[in-house]
C-alpha positions in Angstrom: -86.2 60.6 17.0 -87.5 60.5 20.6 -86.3 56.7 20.6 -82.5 57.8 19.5 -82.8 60.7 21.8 -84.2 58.5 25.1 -81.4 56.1 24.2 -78.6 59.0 24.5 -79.9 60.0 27.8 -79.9 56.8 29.1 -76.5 55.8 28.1 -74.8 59.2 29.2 -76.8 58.8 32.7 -75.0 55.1 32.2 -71.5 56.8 32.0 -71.9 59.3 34.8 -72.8 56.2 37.1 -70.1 54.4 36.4 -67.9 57.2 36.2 -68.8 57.9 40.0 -68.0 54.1 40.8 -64.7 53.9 39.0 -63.8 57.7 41.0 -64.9 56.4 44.3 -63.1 52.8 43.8 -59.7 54.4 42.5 -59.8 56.6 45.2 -57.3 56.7 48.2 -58.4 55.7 51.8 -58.4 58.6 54.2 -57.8 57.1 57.0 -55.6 57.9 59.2 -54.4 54.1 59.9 -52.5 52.2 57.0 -54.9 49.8 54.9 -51.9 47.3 55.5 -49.0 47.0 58.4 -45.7 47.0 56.6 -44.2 43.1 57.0 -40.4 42.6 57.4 -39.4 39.8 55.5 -37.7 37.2 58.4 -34.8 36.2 56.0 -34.1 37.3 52.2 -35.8 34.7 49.8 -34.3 33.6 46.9 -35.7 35.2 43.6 -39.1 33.4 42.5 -38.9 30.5 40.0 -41.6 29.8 37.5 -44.4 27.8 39.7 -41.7 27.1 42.3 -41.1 29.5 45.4 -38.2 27.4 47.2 -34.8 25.8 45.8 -34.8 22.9 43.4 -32.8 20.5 45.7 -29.5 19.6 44.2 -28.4 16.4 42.5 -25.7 14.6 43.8 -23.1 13.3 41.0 -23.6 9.9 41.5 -27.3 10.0 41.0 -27.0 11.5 37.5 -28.1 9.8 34.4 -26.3 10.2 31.3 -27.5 12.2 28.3 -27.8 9.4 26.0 -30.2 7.2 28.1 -32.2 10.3 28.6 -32.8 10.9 24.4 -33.1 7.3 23.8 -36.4 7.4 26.2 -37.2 10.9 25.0 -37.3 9.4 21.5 -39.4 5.7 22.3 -41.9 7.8 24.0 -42.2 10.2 21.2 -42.2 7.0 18.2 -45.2 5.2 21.1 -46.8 8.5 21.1 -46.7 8.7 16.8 -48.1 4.9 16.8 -50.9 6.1 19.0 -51.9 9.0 17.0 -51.3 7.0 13.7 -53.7 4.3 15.1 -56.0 6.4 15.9 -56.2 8.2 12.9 -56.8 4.6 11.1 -59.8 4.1 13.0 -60.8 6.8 15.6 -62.8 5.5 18.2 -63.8 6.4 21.8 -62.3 3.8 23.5 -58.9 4.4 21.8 -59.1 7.9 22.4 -59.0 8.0 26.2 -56.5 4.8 26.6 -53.6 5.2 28.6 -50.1 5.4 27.2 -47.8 2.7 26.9 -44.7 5.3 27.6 -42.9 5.6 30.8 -43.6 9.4 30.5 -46.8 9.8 32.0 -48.6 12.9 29.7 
């Protein structure tokens, strides 16, 4: 009983320390200067891409490449990458794990 009760003292004077912490890290900065100066931004940015802060440059039409080239290597790199895991499931081996591929696509 004095175990359970030494146990509950000790995790309620747990709480009340890290209840402190938590109230003196959440609380706001008295200071009479602003934690941060407030930036102007020089020029408006376009809105935020996924990994990518600045504009994808653009293609120009002669440079394009037409659809049906693009799923015929699409495909031959997935039917290499089929072998490979086929051949490796034949007989699974170190070396044959960490070869490189013989696709154009790099993985």
């Amino acid at each position: 009983m004095e175990m359970l009760l030494m146990a509950v003292c000790l995790s309620m004077f747990g709480l009340a320390v890290t209840a402190m912490a938590f109230g003196a890290a959440t609380r706001p900065d008295k200071s009479s200067a602003p934690a941060q100066p407030e930036l102007r931004p020089a020029r408006a940015l376009a809105p935020a891409r996924f990994f990518a802060d600045h504009a994808a440059p653009s293609q120009s039409p002669g440079m394009s490449v037409p659809t049906e080239v693009l799923l015929a290597q699409i495909e031959n790199h997935v039917r290499l990458e089929q072998a490979a895991a086929q051949s490796f499931l034949e007989s699974p081996s170190h070396a044959q794990l960490h070869t490189k591929t013989t696709s154009a696509f790099v993985n």
